[in-house]
C-alpha positions, 0 to 999 in steps of 0.5 A: 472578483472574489468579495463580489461573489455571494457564498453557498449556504449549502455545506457539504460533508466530507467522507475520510478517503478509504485509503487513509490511515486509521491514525489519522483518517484526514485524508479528503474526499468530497461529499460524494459518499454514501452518506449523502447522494447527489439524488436527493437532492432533486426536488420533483421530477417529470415524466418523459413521454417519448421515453421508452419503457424501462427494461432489464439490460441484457447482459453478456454473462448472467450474474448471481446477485443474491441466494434469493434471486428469482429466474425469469425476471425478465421474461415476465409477460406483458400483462400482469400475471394472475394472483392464483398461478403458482409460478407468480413473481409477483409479491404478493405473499407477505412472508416474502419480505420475511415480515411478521405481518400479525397485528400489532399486539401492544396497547399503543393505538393511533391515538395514543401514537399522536399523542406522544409523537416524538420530535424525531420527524417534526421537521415534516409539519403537518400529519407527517410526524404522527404517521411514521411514528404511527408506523414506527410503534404499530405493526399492523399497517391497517391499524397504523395507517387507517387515520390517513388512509383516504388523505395520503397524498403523492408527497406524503408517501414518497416520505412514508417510503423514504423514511424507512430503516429497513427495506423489508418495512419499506417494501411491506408499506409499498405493498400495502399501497399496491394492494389498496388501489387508491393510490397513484404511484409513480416513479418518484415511489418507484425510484424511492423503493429502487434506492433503498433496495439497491443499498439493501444490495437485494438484487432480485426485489431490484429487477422485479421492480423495474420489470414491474414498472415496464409492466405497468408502463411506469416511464423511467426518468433521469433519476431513474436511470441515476439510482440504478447505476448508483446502487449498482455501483455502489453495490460493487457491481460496476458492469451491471452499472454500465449496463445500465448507462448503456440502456439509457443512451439506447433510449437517447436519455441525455444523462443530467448533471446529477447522473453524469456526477454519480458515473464519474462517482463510479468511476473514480471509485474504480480508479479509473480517473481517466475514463471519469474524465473522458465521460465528463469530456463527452458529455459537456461536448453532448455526446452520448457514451455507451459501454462499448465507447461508441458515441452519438450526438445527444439531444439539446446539442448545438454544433457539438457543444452542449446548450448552457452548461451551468455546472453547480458547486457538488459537480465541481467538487466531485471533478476536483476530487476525482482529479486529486485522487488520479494525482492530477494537480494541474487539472484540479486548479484549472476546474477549480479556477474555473469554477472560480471565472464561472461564478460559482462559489466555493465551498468548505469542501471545495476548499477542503478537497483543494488544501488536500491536494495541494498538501499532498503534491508538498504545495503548502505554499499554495494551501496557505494561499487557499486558506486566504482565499478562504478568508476573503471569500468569507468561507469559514473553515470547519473542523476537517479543515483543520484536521487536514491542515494537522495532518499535512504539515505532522506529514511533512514534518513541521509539527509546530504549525500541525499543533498551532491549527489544533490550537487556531481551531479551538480558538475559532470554537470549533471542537475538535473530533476524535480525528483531529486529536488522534492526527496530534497524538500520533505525530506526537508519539512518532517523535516521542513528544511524550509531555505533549501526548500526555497533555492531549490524552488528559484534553480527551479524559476531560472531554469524555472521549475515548482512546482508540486502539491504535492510538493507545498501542502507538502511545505504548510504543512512544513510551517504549522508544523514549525508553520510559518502561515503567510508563509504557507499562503502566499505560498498557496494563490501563487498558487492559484492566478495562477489559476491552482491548482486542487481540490485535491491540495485544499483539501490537503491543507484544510487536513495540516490546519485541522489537526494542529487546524488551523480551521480559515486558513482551511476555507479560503482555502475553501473559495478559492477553493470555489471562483475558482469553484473547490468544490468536494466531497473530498474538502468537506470532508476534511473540515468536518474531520477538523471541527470535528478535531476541535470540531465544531460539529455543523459546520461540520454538518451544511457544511455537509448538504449544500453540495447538495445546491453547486451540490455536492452529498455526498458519502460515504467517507462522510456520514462515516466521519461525523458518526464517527466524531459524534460518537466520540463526544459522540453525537450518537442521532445525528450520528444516524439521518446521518446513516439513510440518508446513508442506504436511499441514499443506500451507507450502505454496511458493519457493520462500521458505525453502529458499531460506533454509537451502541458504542456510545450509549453502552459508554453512558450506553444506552443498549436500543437505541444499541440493537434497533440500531442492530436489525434495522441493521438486518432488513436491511440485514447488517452483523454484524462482530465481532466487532459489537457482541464483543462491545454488549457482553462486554457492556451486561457483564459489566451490568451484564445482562448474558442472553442478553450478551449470546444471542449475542455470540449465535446469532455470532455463528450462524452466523458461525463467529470466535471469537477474543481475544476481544470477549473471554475476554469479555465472560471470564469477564461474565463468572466470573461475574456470575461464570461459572467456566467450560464455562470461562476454555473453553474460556480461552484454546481458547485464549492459542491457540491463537496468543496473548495468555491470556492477564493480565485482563483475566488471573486475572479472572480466579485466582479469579475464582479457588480463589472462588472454592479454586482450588489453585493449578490451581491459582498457575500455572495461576499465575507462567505463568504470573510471567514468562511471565512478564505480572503480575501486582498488580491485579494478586498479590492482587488476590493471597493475597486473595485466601491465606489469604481466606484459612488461608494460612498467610504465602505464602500471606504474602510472596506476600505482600512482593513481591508487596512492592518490585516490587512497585505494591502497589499503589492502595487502595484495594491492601493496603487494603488487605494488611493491612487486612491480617496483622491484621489478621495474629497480624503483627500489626508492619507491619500493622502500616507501610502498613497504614503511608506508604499509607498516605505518598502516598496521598492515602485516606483511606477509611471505610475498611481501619479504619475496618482492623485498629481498628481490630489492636487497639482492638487486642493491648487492646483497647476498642472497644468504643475508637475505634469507638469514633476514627471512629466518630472524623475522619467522623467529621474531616477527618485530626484530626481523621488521626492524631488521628489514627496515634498516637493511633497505634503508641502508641500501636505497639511502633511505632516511625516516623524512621519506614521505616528506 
């Protein structure tokens, strides 16, 4: 079916996605964008008759579009008002468009302006190139237009309007038009004017127009209503859009496919895809959509169903688009192969939109599926195909085929852009692909093309990473000799040094900047973060505090930076003093900052100066959040003050804040630490709701809690859901060995002493410990002896308890408890004879030889 298919001579352009990054500004939108609008594409355009007249929507909530906006638009009478009352809004005085009206003081004229009429509007044909640039050089609209002023034809003035640079220009012709009452004009020049001061964004000459045209009962037209929700949107006054779109279902205006694509355009630009495609639904069903989501069946319906809806290729795009921007795949496919069975062929930015999505969803399968399509349907692919191709695969990682479509594109003689190359260099810089960078920088040299700031900052960095310094310095200072590289390109420089511990080359590039006299508080700050980065705490307080000398006012990105740096360093006296200087400079506004100096002070183990830090955020009506009260409580619970660690989690209550995961295995470590047993089960449910769930630490004190109450069955449950989960470890298991061994139940803790030696979980000291403890209890005096050479084999030191559990097995075999003790007395005068000592005593006794492990 696809060779049977004749292409689209018509190409559209693609506009880069708001959302990409300015490396490589490939992402894909379609040509929905300002820089082409689907109205014009409309060739003429009919009256309605049995339209309405056109009105300004009544809005719910007056707004304020403009500084100049004139009340009482549209309470404009009837007639026209006469020219002589002072409270007038018709446009009749010329400096109200602020245009110099005054001839034209020069020595061009008509005729010379015909003589020497430029190639810029030669297009037109005919008399039209000589009147713009008639118009163009001579001010004076009478002297300008006075050749053709008796000739001007409907057409030509529609492109006299259309082809103004500046709305006040276009205004004063459209004036000039009124004034001379020769001229018909209708709403083809009114919807010209509305769209040209609609971008503008001159709200108030908009209403005064559409008044203007219900005055002189001007019949809107589709387009009419398509301009205004355009402009509006466009303009950022979304509502106003809508207001509009509501007026014309009141009217029972079916909207055509070109205003049906510039609401959708609104829409997606809103992000809301959904209710994009709910309007697109409604109005292929014929259904007439008002604000308020209300519908009505809309003329040219039949049985529900819109009469021959024949969608044109830039609908199918923009529907394409706008469902790979929602992140819809499938429904882009399926408008695509409907697009497809409908006949309508493809275009490059069809295909482009198509590749983009597909990229995106990691479907590089399909996108080469898409690019064979392309082939067979003899649909070239033009420069931002391959910028897109470049970016996808350097994204996912497959930086030989991103470099083989850059070198496919120049061999398909496409030039490639400066997009195309700054998508190569930065996927070359990120995996330091130093000689492939340079051979690009030297294709640009070649061609003339400038490198972009962020570009020449990722290529410092490059060199920077790959550790190649004495490049990376002499690329920098390239462009900083140009005299043309912008605070911003500065700091990020100072941020690539900073970061790698290159402190000396960090300041002079400081320095630099400082020489070209471009010092911003972003510069500042970024050499502050590596002054800290580098642990030079002195020196970033001392570059702090000269900021006000070089007229820069700290913010407060810059008071927080050197307060956590401080913080960080265990100096939280000092990040105290700058806390103080922010709340006075008035930029403290949440509970961070405090946050990190009281945790400072609590990983200090000075409780006083934290909760005197606290009570002075309080004082100031800071907000603690949780991560203030969590960090006290804990801080409170590890020193074993229960009642200040209480007041906290009251005082967070009051404060109507909810408790996390950090802050409940705080309480349960202070609930434990003091034995609360039904305040810690409380807590404990609380984190089985939660997302995360019960955490190793917390459910370890809880088994060490049932431990002390004996409740062992509660412990065992605790303990299966750990070994189920897989979240035990050798704490969990040494907590079970003791509640057994506690309650004289020797056989299940020795089956868990077993199962620590299997799982490798006996490492720590207090676990062979308690091993060791349980086997002399329980006469394994074999096992026992073991345990202790296999925890010296280990290099883990033994220590007072370890020779206690020791000399209980020594005395159960028949020694003496004076040999035993002479044993204690030789290992604290010489640790490693009284180790041997031990040893051979044990081995002596348990028959023990050196092939026991085996």
């Amino acid at each position: 079916m696809f060779v049977k298919l004749q292409l689209d001579a018509h190409c559209f352009n693609i506009l880069s996605s708001p959302k990409t990054s300015p490396v490589t500004g490939a992402s894909v939108s379609t040509n929905t964008g300002v820089s082409l609008s689907p109205l014009e594409k409309i060739e003429t355009v009919k009256k309605h008759k049995e339209q309405s007249l056109l009105e300004i929507p009544n809005r719910r909530t007056p707004k304020k579009f403009s500084t100049d906006h004139k009340p009482g638009f549209n309470n404009i009478p009837d007639r026209e008002p006469r020219n002589n009352s002072r409270n007038s809004t018709r446009i009749e005085n010329k400096k109200s468009f602020g245009v110099d009206f005054k001839r034209f003081n020069g020595n061009g004229s008509v005729d010379k302006a015909r003589t020497k009429c430029s190639t810029k509007w030669a297009y037109y044909g005919g008399c039209i190139p000589s009147i713009l640039e008639a118009l163009d050089t001579i001010k004076d609209l009478d002297e300008a237009l006075k050749p053709w002023e008796d000739t001007l034809s409907n057409k030509e003035r529609s492109i006299i309007l259309k082809e103004q640079s500046s709305w006040e220009r276009a205004m004063e012709i459209f004036e000039w038009f009124k004034r001379k009452g020769c001229y018909e004009l209708n709403v083809i020049h009114y919807n010209i004017m509305l769209r040209i001061l609609g971008r503008a964004r001159n709200w108030s000459h908009v209403e005064f127009l559409c008044n203007e045209m219900r005055i002189k009962q001007i019949l809107p037209v589709n387009s009419t209503y398509g301009t205004l929700i355009d402009v509006y949107s466009k303009g950022g006054l979304k509502e106003e859009a809508l207001h509009w779109l509501e007026k014309m279902n009141d009217r029972g205006m079916v909207p055509d496919e070109v205003t049906m694509g510039i609401v959708i355009q609104m829409y997606k630009k809103a992000g809301e895809f959904q209710k994009a495609e709910e309007f697109f639904k409604k109005w292929t069903l014929g259904e007439s959509i008002k604000h308020e989501g209300t519908s009505k069946a809309s003329a040219g319906v039949q049985d529900g169903v819109r009469v021959s809806v024949s969608l044109s290729s830039y609908t199918y795009n923009t529907l394409i688009d706008t469902y790979g921007k929602a992140g819809q795949l499938k429904e882009a496919s399926e408008t695509f192969a409907k697009m497809l069975r409908e006949g309508i062929v493809p275009t490059t930015v069809t295909f482009n939109t198509m590749i983009h999505i597909c990229g995106n969803h990691g479907q590089l399968e399909e996108v080469g599926s898409l690019m064979q399509k392309m082939e067979e349907l003899r649909c070239p692919p033009d420069t931002r195909t391959y910028n897109i191709l470049i970016s996808l695969h350097a994204k996912h990682d497959n930086i030989t085929m991103a470099a083989s479509y850059f070198k496919r594109m120049k061999e398909a003689r496409l030039m490639p852009d400066h997009v195309s190359y700054r998508t190569l260099l930065y996927a070359f810089s990120i995996r330091h692909m130093v000689s492939d960078a340079e051979h690009l920088v030297s294709e640009m040299d070649e061609k003339g093309l400038d490198i972009d700031e962020y570009t020449q900052s990722a290529l410092t960095r490059m060199y920077i990473e790959a550790g190649m310094l004495e490049k990376s310095w002499l690329w920098f200072r390239k462009f900083h000799l140009k005299g043309n590289m912008s605070s911003e390109c500065y700091s990020a420089s100072i941020d690539a040094y900073g970061e790698r511990g290159h402190i000396l080359e960090a300041k002079k590039v400081f320095m630099s900047c400082q020489e070209a006299n471009m010092l911003t508080v972003l510069v500042f700050n970024v050499m502050v973060k590596a002054y800290g980065l580098a642990q030079k705490y002195d020196k970033a307080c001392k570059l702090f505090d000269s900021m006000e000398s070089h007229g820069v006012v700290p913010d407060r990105c810059s008071y927080s930076s050197i307060i956590q740096i401080l913080a960080g360093a265990d100096l939280p006296d000092k990040a105290k003093h700058y806390l103080k200087k922010m709340q006075e400079a008035g930029l403290v506004s949440d509970c961070i900052s405090y946050c990190a100096v009281i945790s400072s002070f609590v990983k200090l183990g000075k409780l006083e100066m934290a909760e005197g830090l606290y009570n002075e955020m309080i004082g100031f009506d800071v907000k603690p959040d949780v991560i203030v009260y969590g960090v006290l409580i804990n801080a409170f619970a590890d020193a074993g003050s229960v009642k200040a660690a209480l007041g906290y989690v009251d005082a967070m209550k009051r404060a109507g804040l909810p408790g996390n995961t950090v802050i409940y295995n705080s309480l349960i470590k202070l609930y434990t630490k003091v034995g609360y047993l039904k305040e810690a089960e409380e807590t404990y449910q609380l984190l089985q709701s939660s997302d995360s769930g019960p955490d190793a630490y917390s459910s370890n004190c809880m088994i060490d809690l049932y431990s002390e109450q004996s409740m062992v069955k509660q412990a065992e449950k605790i303990f299966e859901s750990l070994k189920k989960k897989g979240n035990t470890n050798e704490f969990t298991f040494a907590m079970m060995l003791c509640m057994y061994k506690r309650l004289g139940r020797f056989e299940e803790a020795t089956q868990i002493a077993k199962q620590m030696r299997d799982l490798g979980l006996l490492t720590d000291l207090l676990s062979y410990n308690n091993v060791l403890g349980l086997y002399a209890l329980d006469g394994r005096f074999k096992e026992a002896v073991g345990t202790f050479k296999e925890m010296v084999e280990a290099s883990v030191q033994p220590d007072d308890c370890t020779f206690k559990s020791l000399g209980i097995v020594l005395v159960k075999c028949g020694i003496s408890k004076k040999a035993v003790s002479k044993l204690e007395a030789t290992t604290k005068n010489d640790y490693q004879k009284g180790l041997q000592a031990w040893m051979l005593s044990l081995s002596t006794v348990a028959d023990v030889d050196d092939d026991y492990d085996e």
